[in-house]
N, C-alpha and C positions, 0 to 999 in steps of 0.2 A: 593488424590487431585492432579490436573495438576500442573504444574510449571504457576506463574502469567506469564509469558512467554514463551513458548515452542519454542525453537530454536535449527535448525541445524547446526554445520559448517560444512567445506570441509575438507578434506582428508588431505588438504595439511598438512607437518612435519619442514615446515620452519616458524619458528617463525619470523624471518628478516622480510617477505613481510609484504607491509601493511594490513589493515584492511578496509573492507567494508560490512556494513550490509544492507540488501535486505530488504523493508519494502513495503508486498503485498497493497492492497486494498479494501473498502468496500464487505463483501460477500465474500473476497478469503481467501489464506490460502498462507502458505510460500511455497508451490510449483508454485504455479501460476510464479515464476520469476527462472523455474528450468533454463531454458533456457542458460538465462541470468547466472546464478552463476554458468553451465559449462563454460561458456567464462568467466569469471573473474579467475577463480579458479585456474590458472598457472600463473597468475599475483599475485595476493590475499589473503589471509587468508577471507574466505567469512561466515558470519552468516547469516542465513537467519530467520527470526522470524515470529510467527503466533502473531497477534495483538491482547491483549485484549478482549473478546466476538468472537473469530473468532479458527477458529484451535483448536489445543488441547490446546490452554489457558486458563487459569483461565476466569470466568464471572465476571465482576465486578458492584457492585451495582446503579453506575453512570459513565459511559462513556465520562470522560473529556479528552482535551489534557493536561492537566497539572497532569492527573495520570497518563497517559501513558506515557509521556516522564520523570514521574520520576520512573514509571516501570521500564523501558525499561532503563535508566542509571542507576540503581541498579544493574541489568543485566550486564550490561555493565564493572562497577566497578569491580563486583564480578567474570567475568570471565577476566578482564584485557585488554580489547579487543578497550582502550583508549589508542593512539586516532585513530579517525576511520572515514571512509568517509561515506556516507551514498546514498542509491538509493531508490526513492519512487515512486509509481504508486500511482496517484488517491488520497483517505485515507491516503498512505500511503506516498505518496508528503508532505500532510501537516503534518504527524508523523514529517518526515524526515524534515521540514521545521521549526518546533516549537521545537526539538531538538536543531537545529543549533542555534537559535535564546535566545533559554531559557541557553544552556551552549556554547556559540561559541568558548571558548577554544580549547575544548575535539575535536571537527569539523574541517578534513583538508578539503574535499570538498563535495560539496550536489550535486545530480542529483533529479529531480522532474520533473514525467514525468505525463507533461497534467493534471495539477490541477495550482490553484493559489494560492496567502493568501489572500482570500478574503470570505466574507460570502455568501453562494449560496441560493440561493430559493429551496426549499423542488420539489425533481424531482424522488422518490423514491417509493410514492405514492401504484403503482401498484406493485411494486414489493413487497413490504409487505401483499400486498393484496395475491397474489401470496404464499409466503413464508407461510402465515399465513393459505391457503386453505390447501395447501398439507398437512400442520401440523394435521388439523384438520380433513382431511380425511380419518384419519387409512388405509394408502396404503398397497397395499399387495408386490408391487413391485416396481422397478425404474421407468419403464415403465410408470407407474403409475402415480406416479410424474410428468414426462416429460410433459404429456398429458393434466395436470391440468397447471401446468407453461405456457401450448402453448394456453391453452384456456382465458389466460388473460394478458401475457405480448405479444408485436406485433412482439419484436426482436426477431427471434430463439436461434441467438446466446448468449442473455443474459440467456434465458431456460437453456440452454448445460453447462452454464458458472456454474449456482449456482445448478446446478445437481450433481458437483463436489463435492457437500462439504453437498450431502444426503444420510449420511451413514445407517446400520444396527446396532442398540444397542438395547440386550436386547430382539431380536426378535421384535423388532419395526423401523420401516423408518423415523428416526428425523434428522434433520439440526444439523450438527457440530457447526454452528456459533447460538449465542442468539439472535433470532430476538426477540423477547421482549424486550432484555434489551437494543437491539439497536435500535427498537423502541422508547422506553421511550427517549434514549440519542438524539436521532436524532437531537434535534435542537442544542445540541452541537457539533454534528459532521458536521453540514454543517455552523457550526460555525466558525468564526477567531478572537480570543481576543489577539492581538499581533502586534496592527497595529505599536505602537511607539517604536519598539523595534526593532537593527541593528546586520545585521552578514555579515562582513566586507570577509567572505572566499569566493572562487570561487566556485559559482553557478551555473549549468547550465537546462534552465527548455526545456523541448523537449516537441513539440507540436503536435498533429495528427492534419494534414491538414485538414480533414473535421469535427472537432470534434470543439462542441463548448465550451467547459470545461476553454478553455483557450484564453482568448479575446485579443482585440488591448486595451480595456479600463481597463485591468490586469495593464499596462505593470508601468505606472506611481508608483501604491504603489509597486511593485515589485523593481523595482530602488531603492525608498525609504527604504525597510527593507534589499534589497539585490543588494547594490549600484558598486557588482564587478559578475552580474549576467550576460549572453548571453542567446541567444535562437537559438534555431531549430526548424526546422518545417518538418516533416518525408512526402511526399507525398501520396498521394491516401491511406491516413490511418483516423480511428476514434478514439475513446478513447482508444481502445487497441490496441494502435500504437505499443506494446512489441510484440505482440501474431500476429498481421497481416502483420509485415514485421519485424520478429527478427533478421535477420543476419545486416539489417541496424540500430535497434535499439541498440543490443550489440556493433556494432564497434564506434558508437559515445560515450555512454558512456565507453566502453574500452579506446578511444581515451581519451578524456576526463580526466576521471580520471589517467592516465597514463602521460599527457602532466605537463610537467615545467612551464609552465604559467601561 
């Protein structure tokens, strides 16, 4: 059986530095932010985790943020790695955001990059449509895959993205991550039950300029849960503002998380 969390750390043998755990996104896995945890990793002590139905972690029968963030702080306890700052793409925003929010103790600072705390309209649609062909087509190859991903999502790049995580087990082409089970969960994942609830640590949420994930009509409940938050806005980027200009997206959260303020 997986570990209900599958997580790596870094190298580092100083226990001194602090702590910052990496938390991927919808369809990714803990490498998606390798990037990112070589530039932390001479500042850091860095965990990076696969989520819940994603990676080599455990499947769980229902997909809430309320077992995942007490997953993931079990994790946490258990390997000592409190307290710790936390970085989130996407999913993994609002992991990293409902963490803070449900133990803000344990929380010295959040990054959330291009997601909000808010409930979103179901925009996933196609891509389960997708997920769920390849499954069903007994492919012989990757290749294969590819070709069925390009004949019904419009973006290539989202094809390439969740091509990542189409391994071989068993002599069979199946998806690392549960789309079933994240199927069924979906309306809790594009869920937010945490609107009256406050986390007082320094925030910062980073925006991909063409991306619409993260709006001007965010910004109001964003104060409200997270009343000591800032923003950014990275230029000529989309949702994967990590992956389409990383040397800018690592130095602000390096920044960031590294500043006295």
């Amino acid at each position: 059986m997986p570990d209900t969390i599958n997580y790596s750390l870094s190298a580092s043998t100083n226990s001194a530095l602090p702590k910052v755990v990496l938390i991927h996104g919808l369809f990714g896995d803990k490498d998606n932010l390798n990037n990112l945890n070589k530039h932390l990793s001479t500042h850091f002590n860095v965990m990076s985790i696969d989520l819940p139905d994603h990676g080599k972690s455990s499947h769980l029968g229902e997909w809430t943020f309320e077992t995942v963030v007490a997953e993931l702080d079990a994790l946490l306890i258990e390997k000592e790695f409190y307290p710790c700052n936390l970085v989130g793409h996407s999913l993994g925003g609002k992991v990293a955001m409902a963490m803070a929010l449900l133990h803000p103790s344990k929380i010295e600072k959040v990054v959330v990059a291009d997601i909000a705390p808010a409930l979103y309209p179901p925009r996933h649609d196609s891509v389960f449509n997708a997920l769920t062909a390849v499954q069903d087509a007994n492919i012989e190859s990757r290749k294969q895959g590819l070709e069925i991903l390009n004949s019904i999502l419009v973006e290539p790049g989202t094809a390439q993205f969740l091509l990542k995580n189409l391994k071989q087990i068993d002599n069979q082409w199946r998806w690392q991550f549960n789309v079933a089970g994240l199927k069924r969960s979906y309306s809790n994942i594009i869920n937010w039950p945490f609107t009256s609830k406050t986390y007082h640590g320094q925030t910062l949420f980073i925006k991909g300029e063409k991306s619409n994930y993260l709006t001007q009509a965010h910004a109001q409940p964003i104060k409200q849960m997270f009343p000591n938050s800032s923003f950014k806005i990275i230029s000529d980027t989309g949702h994967w503002l990590h992956a389409e200009k990383p040397t800018v997206f690592n130095q602000i959260v390096l920044r960031m998380l590294t500043s006295n303020t």
